[in-house]
GUDO-60474 format. One record per residue: residue in three letters; x, y, z of N, C-alpha, C, CB in turn. Coordinates in steps of 0.2 Angstrom, whole numbers, padded with zeros to 4 digits, always signed. Glycine has a CB too. Example, Ala and Ser with C-alpha at 12.3 -4.5 7.8 and 13.67 -1.06 7.14 Angstrom:
% residues 2
ALA+0066-0028+0039+0062-0022+0039+0066-0016+0039+0057-0022+0045
SER+0064-0011+0035+0068-0005+0036+0064+0000+0039+0070-0003+0029
% end
This chain:
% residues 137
UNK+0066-0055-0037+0065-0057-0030+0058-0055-0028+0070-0053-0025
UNK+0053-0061-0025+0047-0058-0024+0046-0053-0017+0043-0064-0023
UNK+0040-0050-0016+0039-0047-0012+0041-0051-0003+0033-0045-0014
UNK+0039-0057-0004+0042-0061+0003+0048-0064+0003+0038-0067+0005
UNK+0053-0063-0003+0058-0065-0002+0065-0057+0002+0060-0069-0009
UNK+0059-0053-0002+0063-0045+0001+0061-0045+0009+0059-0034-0003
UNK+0055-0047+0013+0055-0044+0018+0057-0049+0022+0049-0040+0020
UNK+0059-0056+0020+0063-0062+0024+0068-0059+0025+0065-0069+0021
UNK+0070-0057+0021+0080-0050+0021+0081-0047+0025+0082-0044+0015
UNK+0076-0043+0025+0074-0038+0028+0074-0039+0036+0068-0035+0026
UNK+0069-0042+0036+0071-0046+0045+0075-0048+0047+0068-0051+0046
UNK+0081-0053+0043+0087-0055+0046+0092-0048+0045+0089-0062+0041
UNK+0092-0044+0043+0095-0036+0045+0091-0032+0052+0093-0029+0036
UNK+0085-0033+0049+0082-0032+0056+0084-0033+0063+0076-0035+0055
UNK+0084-0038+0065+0087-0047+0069+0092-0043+0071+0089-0056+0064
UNK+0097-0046+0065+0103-0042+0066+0103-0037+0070+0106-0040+0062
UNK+0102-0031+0069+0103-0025+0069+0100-0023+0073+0101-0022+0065
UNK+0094-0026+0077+0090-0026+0082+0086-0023+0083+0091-0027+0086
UNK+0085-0018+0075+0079-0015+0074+0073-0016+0076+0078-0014+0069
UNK+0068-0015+0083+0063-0018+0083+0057-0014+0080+0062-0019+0088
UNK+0058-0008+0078+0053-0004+0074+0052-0008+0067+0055+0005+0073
UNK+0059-0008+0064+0057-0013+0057+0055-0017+0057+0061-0016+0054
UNK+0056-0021+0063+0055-0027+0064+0047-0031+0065+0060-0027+0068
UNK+0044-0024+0069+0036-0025+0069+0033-0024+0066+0033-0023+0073
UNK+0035-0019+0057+0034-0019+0052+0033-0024+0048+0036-0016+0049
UNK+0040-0026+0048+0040-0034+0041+0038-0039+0045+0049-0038+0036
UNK+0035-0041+0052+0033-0046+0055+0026-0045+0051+0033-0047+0064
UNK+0022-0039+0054+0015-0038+0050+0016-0040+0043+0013-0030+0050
UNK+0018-0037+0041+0017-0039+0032+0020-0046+0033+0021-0034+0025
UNK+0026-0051+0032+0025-0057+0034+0020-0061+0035+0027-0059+0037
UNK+0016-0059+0040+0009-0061+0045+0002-0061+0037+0007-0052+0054
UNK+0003-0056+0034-0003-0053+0028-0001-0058+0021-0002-0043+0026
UNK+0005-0058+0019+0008-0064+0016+0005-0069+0017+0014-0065+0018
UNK+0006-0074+0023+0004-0079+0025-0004-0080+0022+0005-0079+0032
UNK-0010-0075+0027-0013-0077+0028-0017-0076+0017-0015-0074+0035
UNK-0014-0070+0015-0017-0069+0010-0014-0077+0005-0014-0060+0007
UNK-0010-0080+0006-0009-0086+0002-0013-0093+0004-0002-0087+0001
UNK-0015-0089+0010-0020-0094+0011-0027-0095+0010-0020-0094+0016
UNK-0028-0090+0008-0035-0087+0005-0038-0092+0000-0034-0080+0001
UNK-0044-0095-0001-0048-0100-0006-0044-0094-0013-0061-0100-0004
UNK-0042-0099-0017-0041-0096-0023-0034-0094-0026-0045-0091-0024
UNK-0030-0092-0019-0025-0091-0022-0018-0095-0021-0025-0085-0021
UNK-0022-0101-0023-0015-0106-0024-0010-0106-0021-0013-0106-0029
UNK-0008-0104-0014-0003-0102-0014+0000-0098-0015-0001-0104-0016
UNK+0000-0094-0020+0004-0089-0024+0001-0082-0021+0001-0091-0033
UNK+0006-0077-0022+0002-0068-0019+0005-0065-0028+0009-0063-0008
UNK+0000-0064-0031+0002-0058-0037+0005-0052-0034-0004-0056-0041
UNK+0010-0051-0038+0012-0044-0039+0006-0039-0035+0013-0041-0049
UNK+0000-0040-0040-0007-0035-0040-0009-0035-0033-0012-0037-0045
UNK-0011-0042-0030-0013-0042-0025-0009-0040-0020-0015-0046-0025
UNK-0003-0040-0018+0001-0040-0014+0002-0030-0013+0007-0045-0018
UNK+0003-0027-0020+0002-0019-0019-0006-0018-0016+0002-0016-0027
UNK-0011-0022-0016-0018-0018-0014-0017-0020-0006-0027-0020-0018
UNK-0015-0026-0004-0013-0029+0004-0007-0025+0006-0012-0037+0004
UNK-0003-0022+0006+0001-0017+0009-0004-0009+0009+0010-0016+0004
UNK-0005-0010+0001-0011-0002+0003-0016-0001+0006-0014+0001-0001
UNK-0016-0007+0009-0023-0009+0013-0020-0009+0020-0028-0018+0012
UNK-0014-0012+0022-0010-0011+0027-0008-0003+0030-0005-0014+0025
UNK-0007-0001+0024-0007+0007+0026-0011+0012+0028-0005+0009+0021
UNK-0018+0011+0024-0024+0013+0027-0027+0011+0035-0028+0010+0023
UNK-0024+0005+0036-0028+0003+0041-0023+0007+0048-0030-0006+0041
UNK-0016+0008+0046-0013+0013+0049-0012+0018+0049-0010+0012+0050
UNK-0016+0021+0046-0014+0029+0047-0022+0030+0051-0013+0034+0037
UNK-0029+0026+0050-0032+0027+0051-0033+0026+0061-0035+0024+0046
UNK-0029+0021+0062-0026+0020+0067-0021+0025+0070-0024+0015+0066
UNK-0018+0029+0069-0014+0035+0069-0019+0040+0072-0012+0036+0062
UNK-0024+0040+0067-0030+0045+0068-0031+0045+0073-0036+0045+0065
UNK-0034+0039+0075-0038+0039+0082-0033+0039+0087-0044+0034+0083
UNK-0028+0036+0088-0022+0039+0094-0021+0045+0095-0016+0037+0092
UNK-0020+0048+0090-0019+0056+0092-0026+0058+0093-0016+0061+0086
UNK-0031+0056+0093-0033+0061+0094-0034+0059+0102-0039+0061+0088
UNK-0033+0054+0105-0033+0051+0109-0030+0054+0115-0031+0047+0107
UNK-0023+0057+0112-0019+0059+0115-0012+0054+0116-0022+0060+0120
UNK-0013+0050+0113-0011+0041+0115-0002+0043+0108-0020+0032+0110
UNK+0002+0047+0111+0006+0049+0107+0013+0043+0106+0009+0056+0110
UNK+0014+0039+0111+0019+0033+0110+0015+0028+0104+0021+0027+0118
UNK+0008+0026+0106+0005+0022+0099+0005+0024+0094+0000+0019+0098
UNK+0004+0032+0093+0005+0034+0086+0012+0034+0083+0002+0041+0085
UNK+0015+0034+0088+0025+0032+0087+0026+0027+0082+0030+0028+0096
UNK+0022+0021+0084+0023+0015+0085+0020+0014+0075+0017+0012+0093
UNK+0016+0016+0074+0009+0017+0068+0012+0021+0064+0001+0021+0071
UNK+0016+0027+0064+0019+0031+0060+0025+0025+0057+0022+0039+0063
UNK+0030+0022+0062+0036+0017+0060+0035+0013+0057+0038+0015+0064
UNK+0025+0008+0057+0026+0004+0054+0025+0007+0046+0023-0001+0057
UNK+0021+0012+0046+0019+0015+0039+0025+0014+0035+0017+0022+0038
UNK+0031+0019+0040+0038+0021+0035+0039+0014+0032+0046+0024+0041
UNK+0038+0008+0038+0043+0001+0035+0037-0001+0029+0044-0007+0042
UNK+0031-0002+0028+0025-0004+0024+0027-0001+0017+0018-0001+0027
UNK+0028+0007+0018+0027+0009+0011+0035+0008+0008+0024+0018+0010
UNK+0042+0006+0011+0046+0007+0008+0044+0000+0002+0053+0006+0013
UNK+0041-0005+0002+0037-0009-0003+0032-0007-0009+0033-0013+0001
UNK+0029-0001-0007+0024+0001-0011+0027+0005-0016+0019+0005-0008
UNK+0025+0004-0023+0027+0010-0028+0028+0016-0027+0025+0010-0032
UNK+0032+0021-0028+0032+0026-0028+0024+0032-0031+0039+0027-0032
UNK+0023+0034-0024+0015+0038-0028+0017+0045-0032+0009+0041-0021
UNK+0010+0044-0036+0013+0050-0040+0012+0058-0037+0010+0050-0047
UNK+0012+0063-0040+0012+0070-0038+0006+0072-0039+0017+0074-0040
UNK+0004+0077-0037-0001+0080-0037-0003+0082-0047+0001+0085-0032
UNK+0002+0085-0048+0003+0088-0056+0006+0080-0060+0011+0095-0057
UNK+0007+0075-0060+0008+0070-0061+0001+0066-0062+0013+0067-0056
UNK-0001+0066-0057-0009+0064-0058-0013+0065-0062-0013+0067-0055
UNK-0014+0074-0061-0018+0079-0065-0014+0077-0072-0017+0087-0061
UNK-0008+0076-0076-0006+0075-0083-0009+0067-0083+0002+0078-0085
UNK-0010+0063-0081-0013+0055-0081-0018+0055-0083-0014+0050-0074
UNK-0024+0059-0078-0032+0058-0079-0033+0063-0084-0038+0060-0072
UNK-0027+0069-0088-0031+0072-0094-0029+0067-0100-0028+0081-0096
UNK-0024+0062-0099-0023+0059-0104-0030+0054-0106-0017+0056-0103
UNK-0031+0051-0099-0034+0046-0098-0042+0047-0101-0033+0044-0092
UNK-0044+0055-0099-0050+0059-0100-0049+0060-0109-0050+0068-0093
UNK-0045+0063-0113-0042+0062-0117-0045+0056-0123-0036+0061-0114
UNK-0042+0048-0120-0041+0042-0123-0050+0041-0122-0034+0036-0118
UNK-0053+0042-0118-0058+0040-0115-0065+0044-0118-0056+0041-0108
UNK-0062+0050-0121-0069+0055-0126-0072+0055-0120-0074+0053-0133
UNK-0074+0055-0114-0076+0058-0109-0076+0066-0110-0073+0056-0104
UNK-0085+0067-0110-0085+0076-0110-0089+0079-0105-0088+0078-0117
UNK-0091+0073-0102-0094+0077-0097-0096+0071-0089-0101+0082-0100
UNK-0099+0074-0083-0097+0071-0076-0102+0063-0078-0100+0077-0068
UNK-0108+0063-0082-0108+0056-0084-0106+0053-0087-0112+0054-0086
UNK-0097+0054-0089-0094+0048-0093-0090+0047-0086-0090+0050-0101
UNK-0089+0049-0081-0085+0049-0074-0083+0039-0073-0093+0052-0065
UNK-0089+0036-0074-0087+0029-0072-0084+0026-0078-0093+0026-0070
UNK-0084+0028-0083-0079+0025-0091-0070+0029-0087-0083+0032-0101
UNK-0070+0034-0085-0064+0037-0083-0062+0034-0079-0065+0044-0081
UNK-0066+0032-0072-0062+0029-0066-0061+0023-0068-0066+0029-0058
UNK-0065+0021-0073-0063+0011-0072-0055+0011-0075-0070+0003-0078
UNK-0054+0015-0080-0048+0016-0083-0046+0017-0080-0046+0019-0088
UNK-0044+0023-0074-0038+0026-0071-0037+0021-0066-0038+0034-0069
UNK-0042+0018-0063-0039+0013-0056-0036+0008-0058-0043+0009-0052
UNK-0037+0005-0065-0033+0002-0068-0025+0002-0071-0036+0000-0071
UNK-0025+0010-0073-0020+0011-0075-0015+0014-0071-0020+0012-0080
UNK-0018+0017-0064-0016+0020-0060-0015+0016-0052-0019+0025-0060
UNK-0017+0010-0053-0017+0005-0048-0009+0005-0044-0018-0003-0052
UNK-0010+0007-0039-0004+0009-0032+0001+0014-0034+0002+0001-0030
UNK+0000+0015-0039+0004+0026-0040+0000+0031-0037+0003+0030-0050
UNK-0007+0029-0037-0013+0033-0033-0020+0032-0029-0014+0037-0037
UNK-0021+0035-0022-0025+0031-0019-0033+0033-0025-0024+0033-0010
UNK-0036+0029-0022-0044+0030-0024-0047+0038-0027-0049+0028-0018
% end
């Protein structure tokens, strides 16, 4: 089941249910679907890959939005910004832990003979690749 066939589902439970906090979640991401297949190049089609960095991009731009509400004072729109996160990341892969991490980048540091802070950019191109939506940047 692709990613736009779970949150069509999801909406019609939504609908049902008359969850409107869900429901202003999977409209957004529907809305990011669209436009991301509309994009020059991608045929139509939303890869697996791309589709994790567009929800993590979704996420970011709401939490970041979060930030400046509170700081605001503006406590119903951060309501609003936390709910849609919850609905966003139930999509995203499970992130890893902190100590989950930390045993990844020694392997990776490991695989990689990295011995010191100028091999940094041999390390990161591997780990964003192999760590792509388990952990942020």
């Amino acid at each position: 089941m692709t990613l736009e066939e779970k949150i069509m589902a999801q909406m019609k439970e939504a609908m049902k249910s008359k969850n409107e906090a869900a429901l202003r979640g999977l409209r957004a991401i529907k809305a990011e679907i669209i436009k991301a297949k509309t994009e020059p190049g991608a045929n139509g089609q939303l890869t697996e890959e791309n589709a994790g960095k567009m929800l993590q991009k979704m996420v970011k731009q709401r939490r970041d939005s979060l930030d400046i509400f509170r700081q605001q004072n503006r406590d119903d729109l951060a309501a609003k910004e936390l709910e849609e996160i919850a609905i966003i990341e139930q999509f995203l892969p499970k992130q890893l832990t902190e100590e989950e991490l930390k045993t990844a980048l020694e392997q990776i540091i490991a695989e990689t003979g990295a011995s010191s802070s100028a091999d940094l950019g041999k390390v990161m191109g591997v780990a964003s690749k192999k760590l792509a939506g388990q952990a942020d940047g």
